[in-house]
N, CA, C and O of each residue as an XYZ file, in Angstrom:
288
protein
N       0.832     -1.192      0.000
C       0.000      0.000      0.000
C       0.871      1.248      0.000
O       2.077      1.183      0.236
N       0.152      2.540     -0.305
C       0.777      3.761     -0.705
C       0.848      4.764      0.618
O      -0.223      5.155      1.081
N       2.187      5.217      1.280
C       1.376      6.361      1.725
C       0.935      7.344      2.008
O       1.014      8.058      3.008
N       0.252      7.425      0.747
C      -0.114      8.561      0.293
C      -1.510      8.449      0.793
O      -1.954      7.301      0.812
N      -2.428      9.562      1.272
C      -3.904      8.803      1.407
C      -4.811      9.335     -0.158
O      -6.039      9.283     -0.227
N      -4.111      9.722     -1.065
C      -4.749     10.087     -2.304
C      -4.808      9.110     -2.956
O      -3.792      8.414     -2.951
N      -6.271      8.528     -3.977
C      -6.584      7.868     -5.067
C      -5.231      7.304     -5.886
O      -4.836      6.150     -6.050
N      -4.736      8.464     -6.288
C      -3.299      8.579     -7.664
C      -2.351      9.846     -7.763
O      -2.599     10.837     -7.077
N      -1.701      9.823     -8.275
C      -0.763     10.798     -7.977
C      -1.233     12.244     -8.351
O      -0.857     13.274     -7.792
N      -2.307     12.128     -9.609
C      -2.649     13.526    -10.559
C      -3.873     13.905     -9.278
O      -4.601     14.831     -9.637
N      -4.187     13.383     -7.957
C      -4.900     14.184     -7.314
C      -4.188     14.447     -6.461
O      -4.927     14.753     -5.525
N      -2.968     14.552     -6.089
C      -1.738     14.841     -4.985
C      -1.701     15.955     -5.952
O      -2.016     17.073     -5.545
N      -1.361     15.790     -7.158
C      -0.805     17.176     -7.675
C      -1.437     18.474     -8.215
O      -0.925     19.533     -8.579
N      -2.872     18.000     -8.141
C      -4.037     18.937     -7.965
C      -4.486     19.256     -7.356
O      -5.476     19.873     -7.750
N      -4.216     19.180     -5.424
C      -4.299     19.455     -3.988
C      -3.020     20.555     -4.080
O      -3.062     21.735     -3.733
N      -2.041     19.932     -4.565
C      -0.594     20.798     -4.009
C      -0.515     21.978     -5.231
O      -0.084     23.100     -4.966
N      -0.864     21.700     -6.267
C      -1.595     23.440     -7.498
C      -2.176     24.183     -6.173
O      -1.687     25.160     -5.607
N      -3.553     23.333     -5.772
C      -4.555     24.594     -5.333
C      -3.518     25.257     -3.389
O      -3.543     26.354     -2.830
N      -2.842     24.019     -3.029
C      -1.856     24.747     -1.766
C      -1.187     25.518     -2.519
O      -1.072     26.595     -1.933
N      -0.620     25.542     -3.634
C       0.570     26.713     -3.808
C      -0.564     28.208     -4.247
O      -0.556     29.371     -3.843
N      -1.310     27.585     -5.085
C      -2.100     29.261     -5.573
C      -2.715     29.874     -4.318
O      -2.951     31.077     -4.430
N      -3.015     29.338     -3.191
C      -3.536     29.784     -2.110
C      -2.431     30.661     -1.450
O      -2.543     31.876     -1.288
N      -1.320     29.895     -1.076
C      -0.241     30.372     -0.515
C       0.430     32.064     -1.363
O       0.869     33.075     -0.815
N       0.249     31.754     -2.812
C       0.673     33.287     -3.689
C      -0.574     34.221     -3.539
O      -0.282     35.398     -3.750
N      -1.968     33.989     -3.211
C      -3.106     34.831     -2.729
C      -2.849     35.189     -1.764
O      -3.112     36.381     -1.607
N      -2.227     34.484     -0.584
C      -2.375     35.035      0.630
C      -0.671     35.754      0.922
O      -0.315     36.562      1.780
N      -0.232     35.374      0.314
C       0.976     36.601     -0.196
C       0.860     37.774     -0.704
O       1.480     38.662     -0.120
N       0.106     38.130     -1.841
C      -0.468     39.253     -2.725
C      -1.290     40.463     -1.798
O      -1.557     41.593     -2.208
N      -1.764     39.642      0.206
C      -2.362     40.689      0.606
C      -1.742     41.223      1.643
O      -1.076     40.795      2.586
N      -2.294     42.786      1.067
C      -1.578     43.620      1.914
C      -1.655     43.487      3.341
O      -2.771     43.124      3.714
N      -0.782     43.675      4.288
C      -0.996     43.383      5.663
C      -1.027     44.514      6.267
O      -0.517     45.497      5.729
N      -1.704     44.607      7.653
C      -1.847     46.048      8.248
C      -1.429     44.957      9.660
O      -1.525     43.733      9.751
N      -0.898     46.090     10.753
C      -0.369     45.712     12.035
C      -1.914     45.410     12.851
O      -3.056     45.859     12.747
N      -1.309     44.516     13.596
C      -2.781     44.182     15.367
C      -3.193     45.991     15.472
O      -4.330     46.411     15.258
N      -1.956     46.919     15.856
C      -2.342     47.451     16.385
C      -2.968     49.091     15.743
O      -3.710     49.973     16.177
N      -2.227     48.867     14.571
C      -3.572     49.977     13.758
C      -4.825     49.423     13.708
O      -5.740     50.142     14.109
N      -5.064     48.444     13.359
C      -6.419     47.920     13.091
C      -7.329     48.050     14.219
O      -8.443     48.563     14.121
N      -6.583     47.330     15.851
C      -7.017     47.942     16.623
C      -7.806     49.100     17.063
O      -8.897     49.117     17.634
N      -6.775     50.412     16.554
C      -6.988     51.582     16.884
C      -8.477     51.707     15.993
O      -9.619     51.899     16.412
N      -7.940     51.506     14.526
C      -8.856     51.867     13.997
C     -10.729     51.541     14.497
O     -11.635     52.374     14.466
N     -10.811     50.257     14.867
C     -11.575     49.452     15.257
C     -12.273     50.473     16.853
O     -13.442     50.660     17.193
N     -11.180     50.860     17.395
C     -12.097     51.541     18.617
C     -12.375     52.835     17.910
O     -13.133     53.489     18.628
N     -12.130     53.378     16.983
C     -12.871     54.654     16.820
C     -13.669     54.680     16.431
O     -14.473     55.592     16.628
N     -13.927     53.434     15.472
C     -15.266     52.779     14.136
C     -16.112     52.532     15.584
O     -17.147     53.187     15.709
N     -15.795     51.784     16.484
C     -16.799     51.703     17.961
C     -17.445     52.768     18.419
O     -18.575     52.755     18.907
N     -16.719     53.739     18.268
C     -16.899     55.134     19.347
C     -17.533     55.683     18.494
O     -18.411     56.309     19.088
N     -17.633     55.846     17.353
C     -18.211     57.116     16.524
C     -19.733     56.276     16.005
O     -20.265     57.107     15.269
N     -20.272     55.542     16.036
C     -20.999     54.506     15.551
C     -21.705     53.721     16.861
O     -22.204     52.600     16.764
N     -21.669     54.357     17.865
C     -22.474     54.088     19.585
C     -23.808     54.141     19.794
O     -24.462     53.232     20.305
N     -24.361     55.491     19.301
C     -24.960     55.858     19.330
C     -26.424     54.766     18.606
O     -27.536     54.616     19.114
N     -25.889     54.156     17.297
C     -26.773     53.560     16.926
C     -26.631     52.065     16.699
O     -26.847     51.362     15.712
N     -26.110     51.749     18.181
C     -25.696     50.246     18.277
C     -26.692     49.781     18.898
O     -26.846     50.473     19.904
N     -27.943     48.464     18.807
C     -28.780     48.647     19.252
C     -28.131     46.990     20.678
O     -28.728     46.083     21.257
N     -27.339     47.249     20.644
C     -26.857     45.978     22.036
C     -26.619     46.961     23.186
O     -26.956     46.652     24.329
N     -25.956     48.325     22.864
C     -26.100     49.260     24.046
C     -27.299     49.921     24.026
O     -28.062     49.515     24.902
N     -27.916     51.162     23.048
C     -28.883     51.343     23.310
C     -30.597     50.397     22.542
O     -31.007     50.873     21.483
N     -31.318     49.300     23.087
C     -31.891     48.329     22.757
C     -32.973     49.438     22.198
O     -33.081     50.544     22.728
N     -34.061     48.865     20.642
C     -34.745     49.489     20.670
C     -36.193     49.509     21.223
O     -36.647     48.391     21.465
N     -36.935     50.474     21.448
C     -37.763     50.597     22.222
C     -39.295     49.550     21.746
O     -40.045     49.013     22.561
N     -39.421     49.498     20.300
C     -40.346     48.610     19.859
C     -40.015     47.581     19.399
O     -38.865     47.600     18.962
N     -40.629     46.495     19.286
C     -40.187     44.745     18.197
C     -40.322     45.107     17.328
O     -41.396     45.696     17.206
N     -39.502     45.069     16.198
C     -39.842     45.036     15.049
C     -40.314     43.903     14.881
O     -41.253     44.088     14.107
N     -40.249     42.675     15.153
C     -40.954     41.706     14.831
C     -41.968     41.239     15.633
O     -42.097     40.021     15.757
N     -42.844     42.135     16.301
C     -43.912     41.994     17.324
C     -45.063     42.050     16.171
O     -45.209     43.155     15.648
N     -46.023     40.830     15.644
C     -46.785     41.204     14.912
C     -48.210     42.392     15.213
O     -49.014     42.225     16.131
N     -48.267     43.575     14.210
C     -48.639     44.469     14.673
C     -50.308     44.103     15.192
O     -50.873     44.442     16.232
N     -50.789     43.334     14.103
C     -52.610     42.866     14.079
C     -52.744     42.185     15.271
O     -51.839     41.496     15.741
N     -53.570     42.303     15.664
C     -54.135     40.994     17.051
C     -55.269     40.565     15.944
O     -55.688     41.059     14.897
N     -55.660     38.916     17.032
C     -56.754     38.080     16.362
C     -58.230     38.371     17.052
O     -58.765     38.159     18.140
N     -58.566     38.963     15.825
C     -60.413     39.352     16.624
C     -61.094     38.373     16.693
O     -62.194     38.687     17.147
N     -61.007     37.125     16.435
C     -61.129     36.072     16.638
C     -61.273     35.403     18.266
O     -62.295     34.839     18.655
N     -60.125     35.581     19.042
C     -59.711     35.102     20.043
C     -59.941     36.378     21.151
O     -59.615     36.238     22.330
């Protein structure tokens, strides 16, 4: 037995194509530091508060169906 755990060799070498083109994509992107992004990230927080609805919750359901059953 082979051990390889692939079928044949032309699907080893069509796994290791799509590892290398992945590896030159994730090369090609630009990188930014933890800690700009960071920064950036608490100001996108701070300026954008106001209409976060986990701090301030809103006051009606939007999904409270509006009709009642005249029925019941």
């Amino acid at each position: 037995m082979s051990s390889m755990p692939y079928q044949n060799k032309s699907e080893h070498v069509v796994k290791k194509k799509n590892e290398r083109d992945a590896l030159a994509r994730h090369l090609k992107m630009d990188r930014v530091k933890v800690s700009a992004t960071a920064r950036e990230l608490v100001i996108y927080c701070n300026s954008h508060i106001a209409e976060d609805p986990l701090i301030f919750p809103v006051k009606e359901n939007p999904f409270k169906d509006k009709k009642t059953c005249k029925i019941l």
